[in-house]
Rosetta silent file (secondary structure, phi, psi, omega in degrees, C-alpha in Angstrom):
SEQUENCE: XXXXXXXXXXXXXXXXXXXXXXXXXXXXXXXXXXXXXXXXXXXXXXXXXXXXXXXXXXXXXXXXXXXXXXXXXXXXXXXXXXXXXXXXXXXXXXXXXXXXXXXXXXXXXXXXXXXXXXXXXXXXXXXXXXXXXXXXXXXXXXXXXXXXXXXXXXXXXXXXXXXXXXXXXXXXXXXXXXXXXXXXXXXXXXXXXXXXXXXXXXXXXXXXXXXXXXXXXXXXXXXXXXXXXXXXXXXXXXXXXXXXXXXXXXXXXXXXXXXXX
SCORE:     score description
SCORE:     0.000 S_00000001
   1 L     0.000  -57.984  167.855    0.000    0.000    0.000 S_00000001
   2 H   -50.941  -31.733  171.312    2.733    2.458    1.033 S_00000001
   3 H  -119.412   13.441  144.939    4.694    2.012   -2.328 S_00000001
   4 H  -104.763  -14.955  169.245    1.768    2.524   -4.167 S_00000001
   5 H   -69.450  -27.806  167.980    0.974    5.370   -2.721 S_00000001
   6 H   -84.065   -0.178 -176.180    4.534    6.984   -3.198 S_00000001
   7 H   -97.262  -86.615 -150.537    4.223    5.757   -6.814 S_00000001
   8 H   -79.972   -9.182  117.978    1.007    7.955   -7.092 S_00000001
   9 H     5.720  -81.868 -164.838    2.943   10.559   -5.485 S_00000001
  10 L   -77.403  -24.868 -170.673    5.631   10.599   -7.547 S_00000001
  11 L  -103.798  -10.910  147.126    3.108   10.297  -10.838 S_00000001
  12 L   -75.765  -19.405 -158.977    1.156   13.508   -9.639 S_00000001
  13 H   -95.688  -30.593 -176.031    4.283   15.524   -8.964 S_00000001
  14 H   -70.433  -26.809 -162.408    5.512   14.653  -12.513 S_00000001
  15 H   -75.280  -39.006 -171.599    2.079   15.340  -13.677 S_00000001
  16 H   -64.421  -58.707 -170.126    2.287   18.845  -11.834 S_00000001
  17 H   -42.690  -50.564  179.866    5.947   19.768  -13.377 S_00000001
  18 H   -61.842  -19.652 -166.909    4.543   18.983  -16.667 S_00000001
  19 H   -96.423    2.888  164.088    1.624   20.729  -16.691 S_00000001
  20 H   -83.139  -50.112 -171.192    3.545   23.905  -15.212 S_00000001
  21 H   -46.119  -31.066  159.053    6.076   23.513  -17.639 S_00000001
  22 H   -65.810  -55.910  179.542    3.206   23.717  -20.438 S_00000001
  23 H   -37.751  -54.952 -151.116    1.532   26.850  -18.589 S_00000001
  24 L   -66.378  -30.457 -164.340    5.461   28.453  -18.404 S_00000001
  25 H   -97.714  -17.427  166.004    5.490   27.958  -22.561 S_00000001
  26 H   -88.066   11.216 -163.630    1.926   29.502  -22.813 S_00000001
  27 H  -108.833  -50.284 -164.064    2.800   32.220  -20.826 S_00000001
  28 H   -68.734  -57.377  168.449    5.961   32.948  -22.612 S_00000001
  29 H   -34.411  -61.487 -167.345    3.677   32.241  -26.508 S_00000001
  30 L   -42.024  -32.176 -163.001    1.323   34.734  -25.230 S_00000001
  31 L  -126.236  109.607 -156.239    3.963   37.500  -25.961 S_00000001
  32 L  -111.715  -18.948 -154.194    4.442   37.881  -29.745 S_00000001
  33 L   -72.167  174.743 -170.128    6.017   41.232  -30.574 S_00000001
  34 L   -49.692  174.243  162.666    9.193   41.685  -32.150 S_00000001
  35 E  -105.561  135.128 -167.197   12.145   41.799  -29.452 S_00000001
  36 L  -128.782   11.448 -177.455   13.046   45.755  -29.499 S_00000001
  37 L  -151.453  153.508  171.716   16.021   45.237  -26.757 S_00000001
  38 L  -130.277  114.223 -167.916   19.055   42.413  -26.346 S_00000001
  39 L  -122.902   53.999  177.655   20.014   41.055  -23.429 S_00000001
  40 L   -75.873  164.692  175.750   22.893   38.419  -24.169 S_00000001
  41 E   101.605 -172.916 -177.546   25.631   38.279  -21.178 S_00000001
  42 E   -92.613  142.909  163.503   25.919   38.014  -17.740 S_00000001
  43 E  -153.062  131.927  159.365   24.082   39.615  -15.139 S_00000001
  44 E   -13.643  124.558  171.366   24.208   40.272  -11.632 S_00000001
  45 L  -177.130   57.607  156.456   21.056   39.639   -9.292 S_00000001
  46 H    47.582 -115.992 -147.205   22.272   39.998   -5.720 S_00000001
  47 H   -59.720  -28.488 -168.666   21.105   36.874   -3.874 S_00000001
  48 H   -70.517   -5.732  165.071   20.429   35.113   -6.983 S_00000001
  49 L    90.754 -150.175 -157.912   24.308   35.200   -7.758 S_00000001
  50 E  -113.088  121.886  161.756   25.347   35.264  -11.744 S_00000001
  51 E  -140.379  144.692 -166.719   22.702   34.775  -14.400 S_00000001
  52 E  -134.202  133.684 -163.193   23.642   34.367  -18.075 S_00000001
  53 E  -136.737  153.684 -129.875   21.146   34.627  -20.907 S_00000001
  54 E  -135.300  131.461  166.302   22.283   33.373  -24.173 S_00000001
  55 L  -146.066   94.465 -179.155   20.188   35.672  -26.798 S_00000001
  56 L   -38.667  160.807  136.993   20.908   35.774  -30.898 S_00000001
  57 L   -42.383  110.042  177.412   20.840   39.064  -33.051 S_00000001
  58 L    91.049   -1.682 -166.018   17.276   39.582  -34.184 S_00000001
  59 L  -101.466  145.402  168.701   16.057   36.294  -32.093 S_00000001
  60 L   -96.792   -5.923 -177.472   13.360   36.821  -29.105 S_00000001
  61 L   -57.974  168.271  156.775   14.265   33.492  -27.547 S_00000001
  62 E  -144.560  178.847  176.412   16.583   33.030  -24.797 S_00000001
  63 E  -132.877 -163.962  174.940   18.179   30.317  -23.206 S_00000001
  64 E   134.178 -165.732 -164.864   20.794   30.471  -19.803 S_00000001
  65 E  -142.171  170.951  166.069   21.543   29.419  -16.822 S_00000001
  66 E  -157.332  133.384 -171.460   21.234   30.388  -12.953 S_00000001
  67 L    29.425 -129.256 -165.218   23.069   28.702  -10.138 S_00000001
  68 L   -88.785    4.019 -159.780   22.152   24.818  -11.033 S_00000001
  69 E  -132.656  156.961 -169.402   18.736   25.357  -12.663 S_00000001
  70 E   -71.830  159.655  179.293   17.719   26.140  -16.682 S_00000001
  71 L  -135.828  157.204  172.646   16.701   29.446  -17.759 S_00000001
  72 E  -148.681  172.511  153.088   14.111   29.936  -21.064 S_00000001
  73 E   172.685 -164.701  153.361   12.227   32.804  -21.875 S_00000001
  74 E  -161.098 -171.870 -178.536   11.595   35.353  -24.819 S_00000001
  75 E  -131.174  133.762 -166.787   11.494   39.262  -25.232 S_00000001
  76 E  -149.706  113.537  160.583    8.657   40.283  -26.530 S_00000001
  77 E    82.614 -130.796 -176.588    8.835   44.545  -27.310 S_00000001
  78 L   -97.731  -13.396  179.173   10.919   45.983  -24.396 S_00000001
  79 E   -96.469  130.507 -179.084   10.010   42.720  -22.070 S_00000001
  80 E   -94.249   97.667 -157.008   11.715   40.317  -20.703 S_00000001
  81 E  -126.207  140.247 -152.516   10.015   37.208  -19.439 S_00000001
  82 E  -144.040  135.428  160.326   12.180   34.072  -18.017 S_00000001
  83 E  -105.344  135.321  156.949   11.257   30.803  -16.561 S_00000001
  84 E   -88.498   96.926 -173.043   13.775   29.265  -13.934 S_00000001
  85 E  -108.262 -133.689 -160.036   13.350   25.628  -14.043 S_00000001
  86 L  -138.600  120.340 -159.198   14.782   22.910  -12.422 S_00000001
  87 L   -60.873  -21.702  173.971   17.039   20.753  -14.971 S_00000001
  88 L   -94.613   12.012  150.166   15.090   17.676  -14.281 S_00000001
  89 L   120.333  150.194  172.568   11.641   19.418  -15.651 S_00000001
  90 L   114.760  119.217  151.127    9.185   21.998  -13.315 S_00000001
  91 E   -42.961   90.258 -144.362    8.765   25.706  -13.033 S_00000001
  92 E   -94.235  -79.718 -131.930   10.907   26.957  -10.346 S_00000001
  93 E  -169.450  112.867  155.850   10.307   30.889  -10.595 S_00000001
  94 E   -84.124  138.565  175.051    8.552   33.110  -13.365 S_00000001
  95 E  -156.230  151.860 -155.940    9.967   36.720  -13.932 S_00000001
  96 L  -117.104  125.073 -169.044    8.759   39.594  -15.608 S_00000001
  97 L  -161.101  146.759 -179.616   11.539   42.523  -16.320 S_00000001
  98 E  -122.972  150.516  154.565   11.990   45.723  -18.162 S_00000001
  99 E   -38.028  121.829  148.040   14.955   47.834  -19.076 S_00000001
 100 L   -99.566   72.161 -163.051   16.583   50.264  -16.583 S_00000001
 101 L    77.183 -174.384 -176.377   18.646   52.319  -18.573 S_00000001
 102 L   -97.430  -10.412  176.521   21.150   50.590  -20.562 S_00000001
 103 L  -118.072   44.918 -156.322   23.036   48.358  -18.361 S_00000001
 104 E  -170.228  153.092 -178.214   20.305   47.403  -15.452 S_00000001
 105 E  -139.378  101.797 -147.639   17.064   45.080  -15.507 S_00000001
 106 E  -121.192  177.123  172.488   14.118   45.521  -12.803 S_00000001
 107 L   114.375 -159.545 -156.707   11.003   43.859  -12.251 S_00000001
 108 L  -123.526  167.960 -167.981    9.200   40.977  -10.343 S_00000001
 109 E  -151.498 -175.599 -173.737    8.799   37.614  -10.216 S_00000001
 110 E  -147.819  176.471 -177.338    6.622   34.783   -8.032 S_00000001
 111 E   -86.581  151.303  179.268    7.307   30.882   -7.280 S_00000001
 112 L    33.203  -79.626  178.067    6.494   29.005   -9.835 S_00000001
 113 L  -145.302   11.822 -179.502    3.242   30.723  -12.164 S_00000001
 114 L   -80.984   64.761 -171.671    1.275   32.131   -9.248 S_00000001
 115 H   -42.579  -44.836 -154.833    1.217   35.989  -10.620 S_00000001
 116 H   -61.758  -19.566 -159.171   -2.292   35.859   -8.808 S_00000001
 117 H  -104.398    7.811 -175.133   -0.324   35.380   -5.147 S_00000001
 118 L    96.488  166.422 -176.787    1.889   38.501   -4.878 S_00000001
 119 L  -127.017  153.430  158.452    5.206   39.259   -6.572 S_00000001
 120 E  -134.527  173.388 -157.080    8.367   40.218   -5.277 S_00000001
 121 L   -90.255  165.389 -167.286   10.944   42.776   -7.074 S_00000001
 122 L  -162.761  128.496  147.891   14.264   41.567   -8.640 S_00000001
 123 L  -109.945  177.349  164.938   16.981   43.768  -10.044 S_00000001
 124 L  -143.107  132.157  161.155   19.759   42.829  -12.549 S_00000001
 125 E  -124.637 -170.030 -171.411   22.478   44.678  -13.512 S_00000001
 126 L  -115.341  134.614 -167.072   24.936   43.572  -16.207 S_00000001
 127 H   -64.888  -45.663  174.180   28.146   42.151  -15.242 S_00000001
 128 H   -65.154  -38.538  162.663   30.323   42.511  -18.162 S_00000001
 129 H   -44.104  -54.254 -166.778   29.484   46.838  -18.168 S_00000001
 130 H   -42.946  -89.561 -154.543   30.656   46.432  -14.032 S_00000001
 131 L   -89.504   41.076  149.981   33.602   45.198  -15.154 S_00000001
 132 L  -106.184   18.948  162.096   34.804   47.499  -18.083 S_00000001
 133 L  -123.973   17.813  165.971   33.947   50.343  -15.949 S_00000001
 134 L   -32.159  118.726  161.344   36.711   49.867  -13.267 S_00000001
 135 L   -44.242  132.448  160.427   38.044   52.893  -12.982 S_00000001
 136 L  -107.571  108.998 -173.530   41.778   53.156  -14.373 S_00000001
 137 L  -101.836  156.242  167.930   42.512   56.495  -12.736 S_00000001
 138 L   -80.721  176.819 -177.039   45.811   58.339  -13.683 S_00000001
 139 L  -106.436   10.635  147.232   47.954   59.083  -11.520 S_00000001
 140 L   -39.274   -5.311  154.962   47.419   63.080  -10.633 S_00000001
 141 E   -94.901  158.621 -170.194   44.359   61.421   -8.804 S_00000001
 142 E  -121.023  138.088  174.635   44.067   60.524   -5.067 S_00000001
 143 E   -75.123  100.401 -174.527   42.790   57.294   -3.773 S_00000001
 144 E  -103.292   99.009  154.817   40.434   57.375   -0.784 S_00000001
 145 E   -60.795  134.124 -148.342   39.911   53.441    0.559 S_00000001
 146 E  -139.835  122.674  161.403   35.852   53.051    2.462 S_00000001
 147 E  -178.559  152.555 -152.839   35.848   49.754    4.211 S_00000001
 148 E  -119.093  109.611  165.161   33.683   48.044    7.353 S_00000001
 149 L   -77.841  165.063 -169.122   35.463   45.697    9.758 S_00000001
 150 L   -84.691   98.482  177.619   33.102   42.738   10.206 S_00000001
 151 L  -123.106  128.961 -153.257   30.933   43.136   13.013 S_00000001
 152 L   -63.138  -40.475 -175.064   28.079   40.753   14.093 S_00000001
 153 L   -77.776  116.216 -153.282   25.812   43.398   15.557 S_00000001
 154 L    55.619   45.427 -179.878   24.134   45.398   12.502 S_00000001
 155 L   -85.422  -24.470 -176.853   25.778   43.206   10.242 S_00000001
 156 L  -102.594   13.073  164.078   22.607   42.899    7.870 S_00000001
 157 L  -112.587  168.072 -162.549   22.440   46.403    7.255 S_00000001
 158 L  -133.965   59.372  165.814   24.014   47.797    4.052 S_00000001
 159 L   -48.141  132.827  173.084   24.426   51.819    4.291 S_00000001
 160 E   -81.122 -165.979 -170.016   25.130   53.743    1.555 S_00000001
 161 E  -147.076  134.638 -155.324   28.115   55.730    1.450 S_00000001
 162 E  -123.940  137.510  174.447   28.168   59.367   -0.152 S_00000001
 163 E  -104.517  111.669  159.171   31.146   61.176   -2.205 S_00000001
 164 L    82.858   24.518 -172.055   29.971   65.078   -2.601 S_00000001
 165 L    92.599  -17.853 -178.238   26.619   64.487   -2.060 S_00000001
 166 E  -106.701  142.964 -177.651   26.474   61.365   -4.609 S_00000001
 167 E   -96.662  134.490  178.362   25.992   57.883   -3.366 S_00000001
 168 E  -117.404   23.320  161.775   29.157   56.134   -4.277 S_00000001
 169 E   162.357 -159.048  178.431   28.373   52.139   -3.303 S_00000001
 170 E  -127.930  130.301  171.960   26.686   50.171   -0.637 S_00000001
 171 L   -95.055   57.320  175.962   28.676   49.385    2.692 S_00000001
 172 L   -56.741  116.170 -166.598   28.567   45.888    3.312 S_00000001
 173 L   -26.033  155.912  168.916   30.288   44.380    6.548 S_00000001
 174 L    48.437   60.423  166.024   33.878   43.064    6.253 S_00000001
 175 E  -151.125  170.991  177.560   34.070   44.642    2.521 S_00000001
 176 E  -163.708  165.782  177.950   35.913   47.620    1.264 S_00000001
 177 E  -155.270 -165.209 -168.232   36.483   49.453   -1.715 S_00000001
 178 E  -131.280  146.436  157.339   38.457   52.551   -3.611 S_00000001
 179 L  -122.504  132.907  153.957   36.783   56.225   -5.029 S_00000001
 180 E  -107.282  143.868 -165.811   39.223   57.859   -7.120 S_00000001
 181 E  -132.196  151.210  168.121   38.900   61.574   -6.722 S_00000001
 182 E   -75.057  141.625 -170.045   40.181   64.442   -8.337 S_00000001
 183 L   -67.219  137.975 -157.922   42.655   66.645   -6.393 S_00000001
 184 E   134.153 -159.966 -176.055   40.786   69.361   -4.040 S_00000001
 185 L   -91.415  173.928 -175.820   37.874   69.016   -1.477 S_00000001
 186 L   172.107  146.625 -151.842   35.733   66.387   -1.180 S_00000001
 187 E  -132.313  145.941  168.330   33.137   65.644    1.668 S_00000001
 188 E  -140.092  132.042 -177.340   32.609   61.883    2.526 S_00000001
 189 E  -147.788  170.668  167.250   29.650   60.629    4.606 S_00000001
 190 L  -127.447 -154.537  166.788   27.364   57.669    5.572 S_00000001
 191 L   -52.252  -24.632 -177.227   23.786   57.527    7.386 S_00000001
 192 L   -81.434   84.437 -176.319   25.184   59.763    9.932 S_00000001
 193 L   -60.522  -20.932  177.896   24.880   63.609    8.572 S_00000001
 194 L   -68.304  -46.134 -158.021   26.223   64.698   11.594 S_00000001
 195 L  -132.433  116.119 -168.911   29.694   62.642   11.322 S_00000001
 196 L  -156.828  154.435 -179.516   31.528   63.021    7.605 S_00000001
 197 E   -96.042  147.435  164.070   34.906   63.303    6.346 S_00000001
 198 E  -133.597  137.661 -155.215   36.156   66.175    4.707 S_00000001
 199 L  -108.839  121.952  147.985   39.230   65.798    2.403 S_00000001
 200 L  -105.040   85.507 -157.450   41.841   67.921    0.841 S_00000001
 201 E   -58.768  168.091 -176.025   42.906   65.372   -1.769 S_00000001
 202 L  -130.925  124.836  167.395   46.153   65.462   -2.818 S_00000001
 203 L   -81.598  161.746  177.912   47.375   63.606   -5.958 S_00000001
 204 L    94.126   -5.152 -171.524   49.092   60.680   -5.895 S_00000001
 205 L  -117.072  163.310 -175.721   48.126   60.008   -2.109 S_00000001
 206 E   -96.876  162.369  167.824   45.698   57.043   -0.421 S_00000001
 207 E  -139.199  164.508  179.481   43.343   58.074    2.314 S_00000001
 208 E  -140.338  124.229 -179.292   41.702   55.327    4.458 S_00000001
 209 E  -131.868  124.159 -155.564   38.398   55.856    5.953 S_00000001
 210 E   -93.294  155.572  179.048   36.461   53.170    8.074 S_00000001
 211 L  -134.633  134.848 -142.231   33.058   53.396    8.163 S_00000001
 212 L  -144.839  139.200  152.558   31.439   51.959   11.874 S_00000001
 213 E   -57.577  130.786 -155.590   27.757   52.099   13.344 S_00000001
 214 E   -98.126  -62.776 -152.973   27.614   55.693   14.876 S_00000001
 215 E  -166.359  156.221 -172.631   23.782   55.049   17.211 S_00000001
 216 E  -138.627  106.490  176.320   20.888   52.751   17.385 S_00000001
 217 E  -112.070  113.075 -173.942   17.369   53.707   17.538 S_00000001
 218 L    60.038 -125.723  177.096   15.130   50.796   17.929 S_00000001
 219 L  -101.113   55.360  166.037   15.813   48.501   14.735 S_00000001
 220 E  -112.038  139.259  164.011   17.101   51.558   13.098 S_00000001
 221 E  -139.740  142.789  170.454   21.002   52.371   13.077 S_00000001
 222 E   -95.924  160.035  137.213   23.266   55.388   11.472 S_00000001
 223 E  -104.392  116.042  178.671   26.957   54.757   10.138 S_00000001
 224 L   -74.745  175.821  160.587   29.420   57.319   11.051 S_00000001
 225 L  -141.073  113.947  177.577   32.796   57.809    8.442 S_00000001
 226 E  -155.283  134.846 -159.929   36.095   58.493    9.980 S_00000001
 227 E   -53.574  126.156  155.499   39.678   59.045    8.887 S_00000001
 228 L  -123.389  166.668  150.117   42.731   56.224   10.078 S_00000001
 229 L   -57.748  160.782  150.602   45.840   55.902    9.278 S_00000001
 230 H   -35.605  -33.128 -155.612   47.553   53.739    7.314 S_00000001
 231 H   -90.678  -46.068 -137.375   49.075   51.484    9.404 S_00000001
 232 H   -88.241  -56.098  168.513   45.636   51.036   11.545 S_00000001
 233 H   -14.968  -88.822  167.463   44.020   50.596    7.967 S_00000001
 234 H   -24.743  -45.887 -173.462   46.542   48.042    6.916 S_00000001
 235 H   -78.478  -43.109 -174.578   45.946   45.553    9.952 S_00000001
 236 H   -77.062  -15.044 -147.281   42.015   45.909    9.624 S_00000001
 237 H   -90.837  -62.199  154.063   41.883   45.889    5.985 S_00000001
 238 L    16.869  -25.226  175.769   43.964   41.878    5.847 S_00000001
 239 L  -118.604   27.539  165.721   40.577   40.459    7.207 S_00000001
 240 L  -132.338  177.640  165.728   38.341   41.871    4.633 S_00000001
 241 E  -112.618 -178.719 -171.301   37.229   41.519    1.178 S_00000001
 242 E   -92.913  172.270 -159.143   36.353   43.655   -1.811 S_00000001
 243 L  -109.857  131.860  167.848   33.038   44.620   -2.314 S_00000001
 244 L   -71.807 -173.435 -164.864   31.311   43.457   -4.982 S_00000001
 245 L   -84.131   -3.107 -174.107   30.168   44.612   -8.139 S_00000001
 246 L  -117.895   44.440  143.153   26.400   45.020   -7.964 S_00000001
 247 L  -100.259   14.718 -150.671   27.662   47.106   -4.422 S_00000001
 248 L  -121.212  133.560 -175.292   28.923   49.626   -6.473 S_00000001
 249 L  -116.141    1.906 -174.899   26.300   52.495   -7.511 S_00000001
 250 L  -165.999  105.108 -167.189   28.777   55.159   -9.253 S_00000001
 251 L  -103.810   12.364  152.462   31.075   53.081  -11.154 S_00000001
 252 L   -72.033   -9.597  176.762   32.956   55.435  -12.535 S_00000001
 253 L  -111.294  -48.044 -173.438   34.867   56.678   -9.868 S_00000001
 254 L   -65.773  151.475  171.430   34.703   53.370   -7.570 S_00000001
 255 E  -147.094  168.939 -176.071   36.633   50.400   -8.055 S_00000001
 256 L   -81.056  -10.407 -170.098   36.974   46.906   -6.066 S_00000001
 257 L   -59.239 -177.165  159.753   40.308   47.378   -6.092 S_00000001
 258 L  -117.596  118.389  123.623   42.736   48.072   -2.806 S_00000001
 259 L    13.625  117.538  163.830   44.237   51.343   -3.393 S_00000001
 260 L   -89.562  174.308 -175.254   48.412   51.209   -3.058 S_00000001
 261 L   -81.067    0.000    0.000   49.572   53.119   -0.203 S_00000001
């Protein structure tokens, strides 16, 4: 009784995959127009890691990958619609996405086909732009190093971090990063408006500025920014890593690199 019952189990669940896996190809048919945008390459999509969508010239299909599981879809107009399945057959996660500009991909997606059941938001940005737009700065510019020792308490918050008034990444614990700045002032801050660096760059020189929870109100917390030295850098920076690339919001000045002294 018991192994026929996991046999009609096992011959509903196959029954389910297929008949999502039909839905996921009427969903995708349903959207005829021409593809008016191309989105071959890799792209970025924070927890979801590296996703790479394989698209001809002139074609709306796509193919790809995501972690361990298949990607399909097609572009139909300016839209991008992708199934995530599961390599052995099944509809993991439907997503719906438009153009942000020319290097960035936004919209929402649900488990499996349930549209009807709420959505939640998904960015992408594209991984091959990140990295052609590392900064190469010459050298008549000065390097200012931003980096978070790794601390357990507020560890899940991500502040941004502001050059001049422009947010210049996201400050994840135990990560760091570089702004190259042109020689002159410059004002550096975090959540804390009250407590900011202010810089008379110099070229050719590094500055190193840690950035630390400042106060805690309720589940709310600020991040101060404040100048070390080198050497006090140097010892803290040996336990961290570089920040990645879909931390970086103004990639023309920032880079993952570390700064020389």
């Amino acid at each position: 009784m018991r192994r026929m019952f996991a046999l009609a189990l096992f011959l509903a669940a196959g029954s389910l995959g297929q008949k999502s896996e039909t839905d996921g190809k009427a969903w995708l048919n349903s959207n005829k127009e021409p593809a008016a945008v191309n989105v071959n390459g890799k792209w970025h999509a924070g927890e979801w890691g590296l996703i790479t969508l394989n698209q001809a010239d002139g074609s709306r299909d796509i193919t790809g990958t995501v972690e361990n599981w298949a990607v399909s879809g097609v572009v139909s107009a300016s839209k991008v619609l992708l199934l995530v399945s599961k390599q052995t057959g099944g509809v993991m996660y439907s997503i719906e996405l438009s153009p942000e500009g020319s290097n960035a991909l936004a919209g929402r997606y649900v488990d499996g086909l349930s549209w009807k059941s709420g959505a939640r938001l998904i960015h992408l940005t594209r991984a091959d732009a990140q990295d052609r737009s590392s900064p190469q700065t010459p050298k008549d510019q000065a390097h200012v190093v931003v980096y978070r020792v790794a601390r357990y308490v507020g560890h899940l918050i991500k502040p941004s971090v502001y050059c001049d008034d422009q947010e210049a990444a996201l400050m994840y614990s135990g990560r760091y990063f570089t702004v190259a700045l042109s020689p002159g002032k410059h004002v550096i801050m975090s959540s804390d408006q009250y407590k900011f660096v202010s810089l008379d760059a110099e070229p050719g020189l590094t500055y190193y500025i840690r950035v630390a929870q400042s106060r805690s109100e309720g589940i709310r917390a600020t991040f101060k920014v404040e100048q070390v030295d080198s050497t006090t850098a140097s010892n803290e920076l040996r336990r961290l890593k570089p920040a990645e690339a879909s931390h970086i919001t103004k990639r023309d000045i920032v880079s993952t690199d570390l700064a020389a002294k």
